[in-house]
C-alpha positions as CSV (number, residue, x, y, z in Angstrom):
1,X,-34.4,-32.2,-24.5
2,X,-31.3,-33.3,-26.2
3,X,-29.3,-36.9,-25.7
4,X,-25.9,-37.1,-25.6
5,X,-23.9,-40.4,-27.2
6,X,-20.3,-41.5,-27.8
7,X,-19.2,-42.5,-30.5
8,X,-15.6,-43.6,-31.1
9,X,-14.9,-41.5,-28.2
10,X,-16.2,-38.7,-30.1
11,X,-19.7,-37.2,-27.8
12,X,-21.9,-36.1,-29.6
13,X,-26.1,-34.1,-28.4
14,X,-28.4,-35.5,-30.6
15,X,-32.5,-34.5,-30.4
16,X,-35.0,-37.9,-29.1
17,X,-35.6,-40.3,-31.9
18,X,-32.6,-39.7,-33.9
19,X,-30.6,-43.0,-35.0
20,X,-26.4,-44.0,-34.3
21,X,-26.2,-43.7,-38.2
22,X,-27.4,-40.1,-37.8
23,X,-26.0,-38.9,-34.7
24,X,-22.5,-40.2,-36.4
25,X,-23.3,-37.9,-39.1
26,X,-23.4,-35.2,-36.9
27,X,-20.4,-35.4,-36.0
28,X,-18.9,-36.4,-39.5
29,X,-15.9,-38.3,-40.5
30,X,-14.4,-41.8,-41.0
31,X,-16.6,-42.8,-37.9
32,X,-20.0,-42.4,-40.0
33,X,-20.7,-46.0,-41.2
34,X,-21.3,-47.0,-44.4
35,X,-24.5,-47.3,-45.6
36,X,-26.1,-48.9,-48.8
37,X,-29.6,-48.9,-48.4
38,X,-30.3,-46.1,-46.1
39,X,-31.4,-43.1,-47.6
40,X,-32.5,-40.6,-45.1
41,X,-35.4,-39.0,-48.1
42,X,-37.0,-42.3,-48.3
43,X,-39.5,-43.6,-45.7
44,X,-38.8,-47.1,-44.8
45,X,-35.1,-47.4,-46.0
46,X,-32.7,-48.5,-43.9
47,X,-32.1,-52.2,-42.1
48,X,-31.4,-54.6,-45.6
49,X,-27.4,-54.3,-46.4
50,X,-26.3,-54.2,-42.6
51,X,-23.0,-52.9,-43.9
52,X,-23.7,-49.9,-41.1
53,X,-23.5,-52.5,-38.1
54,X,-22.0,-50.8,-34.9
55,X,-21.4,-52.3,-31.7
56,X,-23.0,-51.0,-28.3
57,X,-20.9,-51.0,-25.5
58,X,-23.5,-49.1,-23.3
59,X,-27.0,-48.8,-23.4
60,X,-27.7,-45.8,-21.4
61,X,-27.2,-43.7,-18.4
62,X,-30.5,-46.0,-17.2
63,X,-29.7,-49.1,-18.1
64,X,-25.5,-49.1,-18.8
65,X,-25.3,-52.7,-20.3
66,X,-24.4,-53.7,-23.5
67,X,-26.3,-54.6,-26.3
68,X,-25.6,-58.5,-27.5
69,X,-25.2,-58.6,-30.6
70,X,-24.2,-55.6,-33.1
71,X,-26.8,-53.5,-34.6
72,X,-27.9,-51.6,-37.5
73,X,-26.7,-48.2,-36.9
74,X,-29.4,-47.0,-39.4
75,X,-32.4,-48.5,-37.3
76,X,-31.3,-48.6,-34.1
77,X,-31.8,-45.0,-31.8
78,X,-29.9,-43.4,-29.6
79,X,-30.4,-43.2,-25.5
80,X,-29.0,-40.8,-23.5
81,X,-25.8,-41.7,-22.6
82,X,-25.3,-44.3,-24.9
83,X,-21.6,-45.3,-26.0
84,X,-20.7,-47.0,-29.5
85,X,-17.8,-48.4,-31.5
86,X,-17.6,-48.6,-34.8
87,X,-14.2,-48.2,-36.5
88,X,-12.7,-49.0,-33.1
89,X,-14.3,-52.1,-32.8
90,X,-12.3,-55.0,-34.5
91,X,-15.5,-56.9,-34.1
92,X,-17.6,-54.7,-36.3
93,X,-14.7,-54.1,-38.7
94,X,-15.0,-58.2,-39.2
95,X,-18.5,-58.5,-39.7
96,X,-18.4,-55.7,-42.3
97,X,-15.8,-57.1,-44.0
98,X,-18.5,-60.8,-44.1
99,X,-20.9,-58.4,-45.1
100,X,-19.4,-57.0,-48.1
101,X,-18.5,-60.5,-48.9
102,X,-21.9,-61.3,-48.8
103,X,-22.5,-58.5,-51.2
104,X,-20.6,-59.6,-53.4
105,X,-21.2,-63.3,-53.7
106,X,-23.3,-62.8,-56.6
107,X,-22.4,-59.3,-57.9
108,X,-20.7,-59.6,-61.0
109,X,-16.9,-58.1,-61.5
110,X,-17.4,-56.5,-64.5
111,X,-16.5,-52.6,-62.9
112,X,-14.3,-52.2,-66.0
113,X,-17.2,-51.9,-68.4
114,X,-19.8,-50.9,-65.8
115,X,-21.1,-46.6,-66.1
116,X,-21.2,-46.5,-61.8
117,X,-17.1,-47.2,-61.7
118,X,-15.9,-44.4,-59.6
119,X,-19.4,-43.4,-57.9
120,X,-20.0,-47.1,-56.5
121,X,-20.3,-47.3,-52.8
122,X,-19.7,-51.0,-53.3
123,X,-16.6,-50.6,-55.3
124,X,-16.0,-48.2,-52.1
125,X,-16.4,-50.7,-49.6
126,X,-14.6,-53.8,-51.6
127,X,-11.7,-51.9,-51.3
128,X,-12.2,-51.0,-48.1
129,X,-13.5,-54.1,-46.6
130,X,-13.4,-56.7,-49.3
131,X,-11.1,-59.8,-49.1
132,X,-9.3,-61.0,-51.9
133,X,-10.4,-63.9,-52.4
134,X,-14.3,-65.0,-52.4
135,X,-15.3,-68.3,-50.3
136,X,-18.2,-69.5,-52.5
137,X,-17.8,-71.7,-54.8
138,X,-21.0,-71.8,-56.6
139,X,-22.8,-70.1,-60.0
140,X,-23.2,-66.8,-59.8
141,X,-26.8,-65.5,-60.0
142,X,-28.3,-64.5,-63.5
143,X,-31.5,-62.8,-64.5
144,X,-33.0,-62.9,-67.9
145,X,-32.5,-59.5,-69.4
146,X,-35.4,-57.1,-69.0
147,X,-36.6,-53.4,-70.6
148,X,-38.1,-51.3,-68.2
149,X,-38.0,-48.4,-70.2
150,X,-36.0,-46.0,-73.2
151,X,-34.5,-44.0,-70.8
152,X,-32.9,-46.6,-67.9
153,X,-31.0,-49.9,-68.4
154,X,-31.7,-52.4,-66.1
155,X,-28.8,-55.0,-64.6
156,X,-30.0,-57.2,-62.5
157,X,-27.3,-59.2,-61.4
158,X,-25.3,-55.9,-60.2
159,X,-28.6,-55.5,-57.5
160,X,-28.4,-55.9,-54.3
161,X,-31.7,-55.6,-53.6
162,X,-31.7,-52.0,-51.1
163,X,-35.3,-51.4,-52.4
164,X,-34.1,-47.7,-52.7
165,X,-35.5,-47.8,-56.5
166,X,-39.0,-49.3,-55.1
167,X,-39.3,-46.8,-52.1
168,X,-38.1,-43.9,-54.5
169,X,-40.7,-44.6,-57.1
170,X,-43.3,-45.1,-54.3
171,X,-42.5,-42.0,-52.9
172,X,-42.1,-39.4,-55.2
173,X,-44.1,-40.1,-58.4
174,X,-47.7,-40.9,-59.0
175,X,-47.9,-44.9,-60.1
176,X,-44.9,-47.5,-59.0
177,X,-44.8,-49.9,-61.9
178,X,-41.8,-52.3,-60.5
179,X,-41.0,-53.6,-57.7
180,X,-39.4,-57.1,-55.9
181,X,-40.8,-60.0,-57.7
182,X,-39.8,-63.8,-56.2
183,X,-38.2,-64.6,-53.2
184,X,-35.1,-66.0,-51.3
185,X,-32.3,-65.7,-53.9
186,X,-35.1,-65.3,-56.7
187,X,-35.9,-62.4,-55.6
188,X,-35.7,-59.4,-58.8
189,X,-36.2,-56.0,-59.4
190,X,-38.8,-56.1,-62.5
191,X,-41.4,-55.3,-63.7
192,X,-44.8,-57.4,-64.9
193,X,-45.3,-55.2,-68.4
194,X,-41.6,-54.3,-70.5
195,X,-41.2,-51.0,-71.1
196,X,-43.9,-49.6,-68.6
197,X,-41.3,-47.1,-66.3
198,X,-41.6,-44.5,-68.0
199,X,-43.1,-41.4,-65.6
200,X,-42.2,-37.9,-65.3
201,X,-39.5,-38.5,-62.2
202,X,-38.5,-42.7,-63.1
203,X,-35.4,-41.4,-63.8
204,X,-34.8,-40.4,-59.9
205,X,-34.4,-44.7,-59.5
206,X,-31.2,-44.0,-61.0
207,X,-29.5,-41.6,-58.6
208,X,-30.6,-43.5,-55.9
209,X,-29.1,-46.9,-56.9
210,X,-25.8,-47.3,-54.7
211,X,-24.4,-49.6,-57.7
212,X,-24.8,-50.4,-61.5
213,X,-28.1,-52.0,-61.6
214,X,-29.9,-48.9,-62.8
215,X,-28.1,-46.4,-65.0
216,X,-28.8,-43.5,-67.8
217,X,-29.0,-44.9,-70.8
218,X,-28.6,-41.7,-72.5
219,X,-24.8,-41.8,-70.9
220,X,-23.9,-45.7,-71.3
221,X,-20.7,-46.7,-72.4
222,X,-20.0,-42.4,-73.3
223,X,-17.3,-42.0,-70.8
224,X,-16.0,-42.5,-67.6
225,X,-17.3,-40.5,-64.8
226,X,-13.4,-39.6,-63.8
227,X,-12.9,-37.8,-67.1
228,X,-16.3,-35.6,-66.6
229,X,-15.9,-32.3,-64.8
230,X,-19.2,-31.6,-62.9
231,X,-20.9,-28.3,-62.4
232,X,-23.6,-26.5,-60.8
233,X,-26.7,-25.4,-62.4
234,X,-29.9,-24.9,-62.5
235,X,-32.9,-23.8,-64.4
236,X,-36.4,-22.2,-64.1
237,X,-38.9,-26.0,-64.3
238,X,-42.4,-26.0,-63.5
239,X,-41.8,-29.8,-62.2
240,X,-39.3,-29.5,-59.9
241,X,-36.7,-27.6,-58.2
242,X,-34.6,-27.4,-61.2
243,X,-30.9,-27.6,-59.5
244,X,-29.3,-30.1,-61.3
245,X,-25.3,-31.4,-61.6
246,X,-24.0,-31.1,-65.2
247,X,-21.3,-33.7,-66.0
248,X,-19.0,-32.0,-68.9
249,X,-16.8,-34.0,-71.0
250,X,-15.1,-30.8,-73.1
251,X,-17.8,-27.9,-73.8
252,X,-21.0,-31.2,-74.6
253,X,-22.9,-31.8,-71.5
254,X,-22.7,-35.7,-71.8
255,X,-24.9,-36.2,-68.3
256,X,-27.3,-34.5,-66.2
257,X,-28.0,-35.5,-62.4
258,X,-29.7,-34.5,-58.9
259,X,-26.9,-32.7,-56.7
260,X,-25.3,-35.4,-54.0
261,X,-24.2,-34.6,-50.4
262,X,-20.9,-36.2,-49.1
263,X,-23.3,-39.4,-48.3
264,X,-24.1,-40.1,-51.7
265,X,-28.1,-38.7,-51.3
266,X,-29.8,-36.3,-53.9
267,X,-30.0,-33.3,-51.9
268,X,-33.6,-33.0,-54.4
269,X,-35.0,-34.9,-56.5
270,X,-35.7,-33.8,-60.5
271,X,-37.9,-34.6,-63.6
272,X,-37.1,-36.5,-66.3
273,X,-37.1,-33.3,-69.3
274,X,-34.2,-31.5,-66.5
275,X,-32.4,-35.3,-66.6
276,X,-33.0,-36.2,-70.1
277,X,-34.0,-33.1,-72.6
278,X,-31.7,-30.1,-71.3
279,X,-28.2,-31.3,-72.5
280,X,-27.1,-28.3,-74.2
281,X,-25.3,-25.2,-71.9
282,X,-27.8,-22.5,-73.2
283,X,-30.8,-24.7,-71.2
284,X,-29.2,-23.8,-67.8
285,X,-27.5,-20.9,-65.3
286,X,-24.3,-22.1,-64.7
287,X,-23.5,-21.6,-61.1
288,X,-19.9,-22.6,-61.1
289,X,-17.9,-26.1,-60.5
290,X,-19.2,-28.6,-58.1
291,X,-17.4,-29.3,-54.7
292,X,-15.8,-33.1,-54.6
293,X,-14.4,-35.0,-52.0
294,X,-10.4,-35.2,-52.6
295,X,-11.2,-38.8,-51.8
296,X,-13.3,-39.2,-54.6
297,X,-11.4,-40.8,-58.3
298,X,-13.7,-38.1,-59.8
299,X,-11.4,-35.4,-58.2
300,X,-8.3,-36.9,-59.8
301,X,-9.3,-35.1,-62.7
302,X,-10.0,-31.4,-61.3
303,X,-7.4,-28.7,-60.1
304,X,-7.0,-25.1,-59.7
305,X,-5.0,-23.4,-62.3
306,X,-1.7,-22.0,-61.1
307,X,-0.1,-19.7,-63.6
308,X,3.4,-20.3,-64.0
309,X,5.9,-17.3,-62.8
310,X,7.5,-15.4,-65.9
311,X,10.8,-16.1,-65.8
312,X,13.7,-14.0,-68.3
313,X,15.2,-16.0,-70.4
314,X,18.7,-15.5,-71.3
315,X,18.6,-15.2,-75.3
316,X,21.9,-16.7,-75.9
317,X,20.9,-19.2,-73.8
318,X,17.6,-20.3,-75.7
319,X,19.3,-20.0,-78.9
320,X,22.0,-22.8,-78.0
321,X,19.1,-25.0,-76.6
322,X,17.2,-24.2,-80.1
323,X,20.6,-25.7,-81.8
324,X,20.2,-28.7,-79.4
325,X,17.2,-29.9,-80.1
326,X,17.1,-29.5,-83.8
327,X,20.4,-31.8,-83.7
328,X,18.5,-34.4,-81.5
329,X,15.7,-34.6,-83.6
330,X,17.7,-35.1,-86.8
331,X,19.4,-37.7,-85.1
C-alpha cells in the first residue's frame, strides 16, 4: 500500500514509513532539502543540523490540519495525503537561512586554505542561505589541536557536530575509538588516546564529513578539488567492494575516494589500503570519467573536446599576417 504526498505542488507515491526528506528525493530537484547530518547508510542520523526543516500545511487525508511548528523533513514521515512546502514557503526559507547562521556562528572562514572548498555543503548553503553579516558578537569557539591518527587531520572548530563520523565508525568497522566528549558548546569530536584511529575503514569518517573537520591527510594543502579531474575505477580488494573515485591532477592520482550520489552520500563504503596505498594508475581498471553536476565548481574544470573545423587558408593571406606579427613583436 503506497501513500501519496505533495510536495511543492509536486505529488509524489511513496511506500509506509518513508520520511518528507526521502519522498522529496523521489521526486528530485531544488525541492529536496538540504541536509547535513542525514545520511540515509547510517542508522540514527538525521534530526541535529535542522537545515532540512519543511513546513506542513496538511497532515493527512485523516486528520487535514496543519502541523505547528516546522519539522525536520529527515525525521518526520509521511501520511497519506499529506501536503508540504519547502522552497515555497517563505517561512521555512527564513528559518534556514537562522539556521545556517547558527552554523556558522562558530565555524571558522578560513575556506581559502581549507581541502573541502568546493565539495562543502556548508559553503553550499552560506551562499545559498547565509546573510552577510553575522549577529554575534562573541569569540569564536577553539579547540586544542588533537592527532587522531597518520592518515586524517582533525579540525575541530570547522565541526558541526552531525555525529556522521561517530555513527560511521560505529557502524562499519570493528572498535569506535572517538566520539563526542563534553557538552553544551564544549562539546568535541576526540578521542581519549592520540593517535588511536587508525582501523582498516577510519578513513570512511572522512567522506562522510559534510565540512572540513576531517580530511585526507595524504591530499592536504596538494590542490584544489576544482583543478582534479575525477574518474571511475575500481579494483579486485578482498576488503571491500573496491569501486573507488580517482581524483587526477595531470597523469598522478593525487586522491582516492568512495563514489558520491547527487546528495553527497558514498554510494559504498571502502578500506583504507583502496583510499590510502593504490595511488598509482596500474593499481586500478579505469572505467572512464565521473558524472558531475554542472552545478558543481568541480565541473568548471571538465568539458568535452570539440575538434575545431579545418578551414583552407589562403597562402598569401597567412604569409602577410606572418609579416605582421614579426613587425609587432620587434616593435
Amino acid at each position: 500500500m503506497s501513500m501519496k504526498v505533495t510536495i511543492d505542488g509536486i505529488p509524489v507515491e511513496v511506500e509506509p514509513g518513508t520520511s518528507i526528506l526521502n519522498a522529496a528525493r523521489q521526486i528530485g530537484g531544488d525541492i529536496v532539502p538540504p541536509a547535513m547530518c542525514y545520511y540515509s547508510k547510517l542508522e540514527g542520523s538525521g534530526g541535529k543540523c535542522r537545515t532540512c526543516l519543511v513546513k506542513v500545511t496538511k497532515g493527512s487525508e485523516k486528520d487535514p490540519r496543519p502541523m505547528p511548528k516546522l519539522v525536520a523533513s529527515c525525521r518526520t514521515g509521511v501520511m497519506d495525503g499529506m501536503e508540504v512546502q519547502n522552497i515555497t514557503s517563505p517561512e521555512v526559507i527564513e528559518a534556514r537561512k537562522g539556521v545556517v547562521e547558527m552554523l556558522l556562528i562558530n565555524h571558522p572562514l578560513d575556506c581559502p586554505v581549507c581541502d573541502q572548498a568546493g565539495e562543502c555543503h556548508l559553503q553550499d548553503l552560506g551562499f545559498e542561505h547565509g546573510a552577510a553579516k553575522t549577529r554575534y558578537e562573541f569569540d569564536r569557539r577553539t579547540f586544542e589541536k588533537i592527532d587522531i591518527g597518520d592518515k586524517i587531520q582533525l579540525h575541530m572548530t570547522r565541526c558541526i557536530l552531525c555525529y556522521r563520523c561517530v555513527f560511521t565508525a560505529d557502524q562499519i568497522t570493528n572498535t569506535r575509538l572517538h566520539g563526542i566528549l563534553n557538552r553544551g558548546d564544549h562539546s568535541e569530536i576526540s578521542t581519549y588516546i592520540s593517535k588511536s584511529v587508525d582501523n582498516d575503514f577510519s578513513g570512511n569518517v572522512i567522506d562522510v564529513c559534510p565540512v572540513g573537520a576531517l580530511t585526507d591527510k595524504t591530499f592536504r594543502f596538494k590542490n584544489r578539488v576544482w583543478f582534479t579531474k575525477p574518474v571511475d575505477a575500481h579494483r579486485d580488494c578482498d576488503k571491500c567492494c573496491g569501486k573507488v573515485t580517482l581524483w587526477y591532477k595531470g597523469e598522478d592520482v593525487i586522491r582516492v575516494t568512495g563514489r558520491k550520489d547527487v546528495y553527497g552520500e558514498v554510494e559504498e563504503f571502502i578500506c583504507n589500503t583502496c583510499r590510502f596505498d593504490k595511488k598509482k594508475t596500474a593499481d586500478w581498471v579505469i572505467e572512464g570519467p565521473r558524472k558531475i553536476s554542472h552545478k558543481s565548481v568541480i565541473s568548471s574544470n571538465h568539458y568535452e573536446f570539440t575538434p575545431l573545423p579545418v578551414v583552407k587558408t589562403n597562402p598569401v593571406l597567412l604569409e602577410a599576417n606572418k609579416e605582421q606579427f614579426e613587425r609587432d613583436t620587434r616593435l
